[in-house]
N, C-alpha and C positions, 0 to 999 in steps of 0.2 A: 244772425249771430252764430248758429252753430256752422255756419258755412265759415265765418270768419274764423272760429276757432280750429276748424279741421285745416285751414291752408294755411294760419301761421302759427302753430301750435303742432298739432297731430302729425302732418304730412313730415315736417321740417325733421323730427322726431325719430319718426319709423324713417324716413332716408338717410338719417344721419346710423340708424342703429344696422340696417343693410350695411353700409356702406364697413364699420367693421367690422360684423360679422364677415363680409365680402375679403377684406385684408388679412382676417386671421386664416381665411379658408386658404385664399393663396399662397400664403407663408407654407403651411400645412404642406402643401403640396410641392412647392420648392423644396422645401425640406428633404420633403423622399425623392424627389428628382434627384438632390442633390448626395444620395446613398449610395446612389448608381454606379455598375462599372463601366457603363456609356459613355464614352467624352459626347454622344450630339445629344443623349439627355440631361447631362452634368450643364452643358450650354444651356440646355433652355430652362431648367432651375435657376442657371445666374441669370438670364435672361428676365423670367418671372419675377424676378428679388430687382434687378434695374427699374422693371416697370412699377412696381410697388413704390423706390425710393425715391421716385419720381412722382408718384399718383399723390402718396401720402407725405409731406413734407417735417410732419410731426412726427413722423415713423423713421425718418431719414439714419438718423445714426444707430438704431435699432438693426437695423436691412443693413448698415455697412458694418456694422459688426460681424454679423453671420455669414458677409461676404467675406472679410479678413479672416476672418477664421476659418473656414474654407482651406482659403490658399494658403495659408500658415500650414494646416494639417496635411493636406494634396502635394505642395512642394516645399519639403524643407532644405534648406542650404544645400547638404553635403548628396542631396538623392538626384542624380542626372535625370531630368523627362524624358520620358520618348514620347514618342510621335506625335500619333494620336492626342496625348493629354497638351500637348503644344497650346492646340485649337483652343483646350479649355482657360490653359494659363491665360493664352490672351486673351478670351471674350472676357474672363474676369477682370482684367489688368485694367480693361478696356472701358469698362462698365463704372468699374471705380474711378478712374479717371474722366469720366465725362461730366461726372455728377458733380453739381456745385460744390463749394469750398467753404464756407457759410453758411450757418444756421439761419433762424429766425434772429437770433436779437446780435447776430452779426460777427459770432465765436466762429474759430473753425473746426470744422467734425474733426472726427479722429479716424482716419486713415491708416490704422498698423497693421503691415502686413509685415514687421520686422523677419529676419533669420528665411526669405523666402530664394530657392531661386530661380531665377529668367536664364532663359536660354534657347539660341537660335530663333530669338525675334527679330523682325523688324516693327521697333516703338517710336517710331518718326513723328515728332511732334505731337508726343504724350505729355500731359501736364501731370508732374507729382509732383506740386506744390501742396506745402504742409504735410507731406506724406511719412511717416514712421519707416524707413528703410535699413533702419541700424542689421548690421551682420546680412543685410542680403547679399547674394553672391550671382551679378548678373555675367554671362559668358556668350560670347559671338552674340551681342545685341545689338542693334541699329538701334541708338537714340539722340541722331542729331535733331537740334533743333527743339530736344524736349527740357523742359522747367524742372529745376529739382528746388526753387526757389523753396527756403523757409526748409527745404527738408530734412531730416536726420537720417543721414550716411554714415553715421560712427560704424565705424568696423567693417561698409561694404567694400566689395570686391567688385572691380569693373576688368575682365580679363579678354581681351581681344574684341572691344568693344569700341563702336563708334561713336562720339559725344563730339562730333564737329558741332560749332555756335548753341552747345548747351548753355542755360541759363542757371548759373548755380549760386545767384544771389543769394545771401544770406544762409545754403546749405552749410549742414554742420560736417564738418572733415575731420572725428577726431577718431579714439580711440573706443572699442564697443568692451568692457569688461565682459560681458558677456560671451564674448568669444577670445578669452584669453588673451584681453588685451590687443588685439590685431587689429590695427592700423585702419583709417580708410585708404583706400590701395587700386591704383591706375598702373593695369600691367599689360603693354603691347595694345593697347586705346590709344586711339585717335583725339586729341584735345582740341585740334586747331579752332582759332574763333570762342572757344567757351572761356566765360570771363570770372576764372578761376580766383583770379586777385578779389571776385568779390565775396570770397566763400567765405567762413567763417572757419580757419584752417587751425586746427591744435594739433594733431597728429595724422600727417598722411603720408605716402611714400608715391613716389613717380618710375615707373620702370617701364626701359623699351618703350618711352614717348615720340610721340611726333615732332618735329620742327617747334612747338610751342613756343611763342616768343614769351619768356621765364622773367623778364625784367622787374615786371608789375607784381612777382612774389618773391623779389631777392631780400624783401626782411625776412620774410617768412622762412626761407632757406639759412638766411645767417640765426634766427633764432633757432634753427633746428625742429621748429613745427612741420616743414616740410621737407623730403628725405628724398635726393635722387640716387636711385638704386642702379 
């Protein structure tokens, strides 16, 4: 009897209470990892915070908040990266993107890394579907081939950027009041193949485009929702 109560009572218990104690220890420590002015220890803070939102599934949108926030504070719009921090931007970018899209009872997390920017990546088939993107301002990025499905691009900036065969179904294309009303805005990018007609387009503008075949958005142009510049 007292065997029976120690293996499914006691044990079950004390393992569950390790375990978070175990997750707040780690937190802990990402945390100050993540004060550093190391980009390879700023990595392996976001590193630690991956393997967490991973390990703990009930912790998931907790660890992605503290990731967004992060890269919200580390790269705002108007501050160009150097170098170094490059690495960090994308193990981040990287980390959030890998991780499911879907809770438990089948919502999806919240992903906001709004007002952030990318720059001098290659994001070649990155998924930010359901991703909060409004006012980012991404520049000389590779991201053919990547999802912005369901995403909110009010007001981003895509400026000598590649989006051959992006997927930008149901992406939102309008305007971000938050950055004084500015447009989402395709400037010297590459479209070819991205099947832009499926966006959900209220205010965007197109400049220094590719070859785009424009047929599948001439409502969107005669209403004026979409602007070639």
């Amino acid at each position: 009897m007292v065997d029976f109560l120690i293996n499914t009572l006691l044990k079950p218990f004390f393992a569950e209470r390790m375990r978070v104690l175990k997750y707040f220890s780690q937190r802990a420590t990402a945390e100050a990892l993540l004060t550093s002015s190391s980009p390879s220890l700023l990595k392996k803070g976001l590193s630690l915070l991956f393997e967490l939102a991973i390990s703990y599934p009930y912790k998931r949108q907790e660890v992605v908040n503290q990731v967004t926030e992060f890269l919200r504070t580390k790269f705002p719009q108007d501050s160009p990266v150097s170098g170094p921090d490059k690495d960090v931007l994308e193990s981040g970018l990287r980390s959030l993107a890998a991780l499911p899209r879907l809770d438990q009872n089948g919502y999806p997390f919240n992903f906001d890394i709004h007002q952030i920017r990318v720059q001098d990546l290659n994001l070649t088939r990155t998924n930010f579907r359901y991703f909060s993107l409004w006012g980012c301002r991404f520049h000389n990025v590779i991201l053919s081939h990547s999802s912005f499905e369901d995403a909110d691009l009010g007001g981003a900036v895509f400026d000598n950027c590649s989006l051959e065969y992006a997927n930008l179904k149901s992406a939102k294309l309008c305007a971000s009041f938050m950055d004084h009303n500015r447009p989402a805005r395709f400037t010297a990018t590459r479209l070819w193949g991205a099947n832009l007609q499926e966006a959900n387009i209220a205010c965007c503008e197109l400049q220094n485009f590719d070859n785009l075949d424009l047929g599948p958005v001439q409502q969107q142009i005669a209403q004026g929702c979409l602007r070639l510049l």
